[in-house]
C-alpha positions as CSV (number, residue, x, y, z in Angstrom):
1,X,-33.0,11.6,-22.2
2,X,-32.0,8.0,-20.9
3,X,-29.7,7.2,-23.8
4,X,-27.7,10.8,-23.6
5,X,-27.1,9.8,-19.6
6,X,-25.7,6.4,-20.5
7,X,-24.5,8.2,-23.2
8,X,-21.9,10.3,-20.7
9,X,-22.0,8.1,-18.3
10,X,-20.0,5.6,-21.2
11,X,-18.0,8.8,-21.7
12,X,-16.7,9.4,-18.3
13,X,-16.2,5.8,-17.5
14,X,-14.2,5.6,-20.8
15,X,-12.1,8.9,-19.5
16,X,-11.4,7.1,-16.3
17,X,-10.1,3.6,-17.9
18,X,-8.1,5.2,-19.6
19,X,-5.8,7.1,-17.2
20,X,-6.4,3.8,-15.0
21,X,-5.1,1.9,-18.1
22,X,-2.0,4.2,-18.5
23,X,-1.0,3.7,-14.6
24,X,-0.9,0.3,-15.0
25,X,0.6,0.3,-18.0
26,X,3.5,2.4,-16.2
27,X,3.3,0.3,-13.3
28,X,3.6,-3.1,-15.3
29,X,6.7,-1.8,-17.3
30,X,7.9,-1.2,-14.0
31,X,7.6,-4.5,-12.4
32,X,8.9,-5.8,-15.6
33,X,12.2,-3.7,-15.9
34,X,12.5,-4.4,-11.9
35,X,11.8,-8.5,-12.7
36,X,14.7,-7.9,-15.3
37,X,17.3,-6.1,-13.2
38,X,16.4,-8.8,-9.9
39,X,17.3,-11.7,-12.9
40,X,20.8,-9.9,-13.4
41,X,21.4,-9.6,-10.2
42,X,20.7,-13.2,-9.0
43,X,22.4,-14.7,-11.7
44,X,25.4,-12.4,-11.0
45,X,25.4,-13.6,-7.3
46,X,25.3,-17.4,-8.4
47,X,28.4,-16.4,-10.7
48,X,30.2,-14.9,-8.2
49,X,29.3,-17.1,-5.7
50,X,30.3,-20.4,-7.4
51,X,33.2,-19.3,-9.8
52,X,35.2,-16.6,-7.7
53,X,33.6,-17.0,-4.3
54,X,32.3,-13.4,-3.6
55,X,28.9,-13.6,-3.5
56,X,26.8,-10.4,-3.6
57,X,25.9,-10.0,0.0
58,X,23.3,-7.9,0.0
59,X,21.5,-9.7,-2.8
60,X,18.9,-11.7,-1.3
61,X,17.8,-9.0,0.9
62,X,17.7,-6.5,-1.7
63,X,15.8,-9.2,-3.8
64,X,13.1,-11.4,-1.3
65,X,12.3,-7.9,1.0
66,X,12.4,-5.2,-2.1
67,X,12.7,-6.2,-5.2
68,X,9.8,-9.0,-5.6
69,X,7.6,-7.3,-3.1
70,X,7.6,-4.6,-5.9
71,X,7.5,-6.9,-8.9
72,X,4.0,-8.4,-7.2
73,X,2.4,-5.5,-6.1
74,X,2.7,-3.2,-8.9
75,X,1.5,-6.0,-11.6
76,X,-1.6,-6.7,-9.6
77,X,-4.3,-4.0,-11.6
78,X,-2.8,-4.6,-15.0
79,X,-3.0,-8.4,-14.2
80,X,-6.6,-8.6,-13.4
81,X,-7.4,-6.0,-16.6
82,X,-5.9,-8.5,-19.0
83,X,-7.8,-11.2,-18.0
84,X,-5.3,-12.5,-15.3
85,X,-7.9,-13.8,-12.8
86,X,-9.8,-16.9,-12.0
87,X,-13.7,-16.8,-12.9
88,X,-15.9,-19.7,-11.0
89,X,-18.8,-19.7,-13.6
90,X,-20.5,-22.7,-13.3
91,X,-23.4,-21.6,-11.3
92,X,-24.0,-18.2,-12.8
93,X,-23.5,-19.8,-16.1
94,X,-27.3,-21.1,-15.0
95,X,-28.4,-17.6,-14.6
96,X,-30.3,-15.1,-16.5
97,X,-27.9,-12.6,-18.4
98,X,-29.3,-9.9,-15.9
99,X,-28.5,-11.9,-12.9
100,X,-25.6,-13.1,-13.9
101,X,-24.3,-9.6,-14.2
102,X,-25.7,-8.7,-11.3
103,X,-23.7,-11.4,-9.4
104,X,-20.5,-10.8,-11.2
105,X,-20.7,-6.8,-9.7
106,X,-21.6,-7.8,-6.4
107,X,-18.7,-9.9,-6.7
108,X,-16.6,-6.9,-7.9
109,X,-17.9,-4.9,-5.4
110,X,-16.8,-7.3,-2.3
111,X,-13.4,-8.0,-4.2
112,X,-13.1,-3.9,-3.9
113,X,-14.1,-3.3,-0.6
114,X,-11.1,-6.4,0.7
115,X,-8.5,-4.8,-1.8
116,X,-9.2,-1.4,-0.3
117,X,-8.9,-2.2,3.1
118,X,-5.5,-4.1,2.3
119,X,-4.3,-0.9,0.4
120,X,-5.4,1.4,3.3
121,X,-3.7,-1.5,6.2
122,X,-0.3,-1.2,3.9
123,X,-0.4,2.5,3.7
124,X,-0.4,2.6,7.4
125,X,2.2,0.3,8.2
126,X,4.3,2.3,5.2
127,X,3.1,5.8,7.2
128,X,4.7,3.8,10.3
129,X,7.9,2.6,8.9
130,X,8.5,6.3,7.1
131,X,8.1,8.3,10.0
132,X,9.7,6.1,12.6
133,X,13.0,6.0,10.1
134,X,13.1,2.0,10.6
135,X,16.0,-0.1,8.6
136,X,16.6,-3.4,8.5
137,X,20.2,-3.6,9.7
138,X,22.2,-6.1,7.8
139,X,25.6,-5.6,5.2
140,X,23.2,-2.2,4.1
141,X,20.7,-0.8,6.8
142,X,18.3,-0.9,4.2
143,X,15.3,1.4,4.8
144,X,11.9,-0.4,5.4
145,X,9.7,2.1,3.4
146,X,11.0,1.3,0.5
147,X,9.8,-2.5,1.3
148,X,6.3,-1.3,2.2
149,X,5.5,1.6,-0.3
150,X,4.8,-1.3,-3.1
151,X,1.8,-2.7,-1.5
152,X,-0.2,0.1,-0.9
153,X,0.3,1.5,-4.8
154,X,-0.4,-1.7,-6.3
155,X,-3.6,-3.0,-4.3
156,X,-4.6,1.0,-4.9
157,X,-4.9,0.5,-7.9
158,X,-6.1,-2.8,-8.2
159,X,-8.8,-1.3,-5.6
160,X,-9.4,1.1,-8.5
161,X,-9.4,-1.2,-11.4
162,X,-11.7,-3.5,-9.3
163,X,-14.4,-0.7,-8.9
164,X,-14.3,0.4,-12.1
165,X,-15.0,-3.0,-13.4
166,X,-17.7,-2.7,-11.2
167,X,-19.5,-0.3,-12.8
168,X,-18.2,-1.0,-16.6
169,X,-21.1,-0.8,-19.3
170,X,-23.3,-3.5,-19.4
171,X,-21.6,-5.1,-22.7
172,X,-18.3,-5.6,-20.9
173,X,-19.7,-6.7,-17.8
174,X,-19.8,-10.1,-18.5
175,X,-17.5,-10.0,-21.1
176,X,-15.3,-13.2,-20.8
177,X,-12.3,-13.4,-22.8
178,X,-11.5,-16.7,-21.6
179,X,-14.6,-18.6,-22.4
180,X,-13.2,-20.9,-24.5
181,X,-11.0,-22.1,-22.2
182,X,-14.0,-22.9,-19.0
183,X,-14.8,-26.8,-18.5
């Protein structure tokens, strides 16, 4: 009876990682065709700027408010799922397997509970900015929602990733694809 529970329980959190795994997957090709177009645009606005000069003017808000805001945020979860994280090991290295996962979750389960509250803190400040209407007035009034709704998608999901990791099978737990690489 214990096996058939882990049993589903391995089912359903395979279920979940996967549509987890296709949102970030989405979100990272995102980031990367935005990271792409914010490369065109910058190297346009050096062009113009030094050869004809007619710089882009709205280029460096559209890039440092918008573009890299969104670049960061939506990269986040399929950063930290592909190993793009820091992992202090030398003391739990010391540690029983059990222990060590067991440290590792905690871990996790902190990590999730800050990510959370950032994703919830940016949702409200993008619930602010949307209903209020505010732009930031310059050459475009651009809109300041579009600024904000990155952060609360991308830590979201990060929150999600995080939790899930959290209660991932016991073999991937303390999976480390990086070990080679620890001093």
């Amino acid at each position: 009876m214990i096996g058939t529970e882990a049993g589903e329980q391995n089912a359903i959190y395979r279920s979940v990682d996967r549509v987890v795994s296709v949102l970030e997957n989405i979100c990272a090709i995102l980031a990367g065709i935005i990271l792409l177009f914010m490369m065109v645009i910058v190297s346009l606005d050096a062009i113009f700027r030094y050869l004809f000069h007619a710089p882009i003017a709205f280029q460096y808000t559209l890039t440092e408010d918008y573009l890299m805001v969104a670049v960061v945020s939506l990269a986040l979860s399929w950063g930290f799922r592909t190993g793009g994280f820091i992992r202090i090991t030398g003391i739990t290295n010391m540690l029983p397997g059990w222990m060590q996962a067991f440290v590792f979750r905690l871990g996790l389960v902190l990590g999730f509970l800050y990510v959370f509250a950032l994703a919830w803190t940016s949702g409200g400040a993008f619930q602010k900015v949307w209903t209020t209407g505010e732009v930031r007035i310059g050459v475009i009034d651009w809109p300041v929602y579009l600024s904000w709704i990155w952060v609360p998608l991308g830590c979201g999901l990060l929150a999600i990733r995080v939790l899930l990791t959290a209660f991932a099978p016991a073999a991937e737990i303390c999976a480390d694809p990086h070990a080679e690489s620890e001093i």
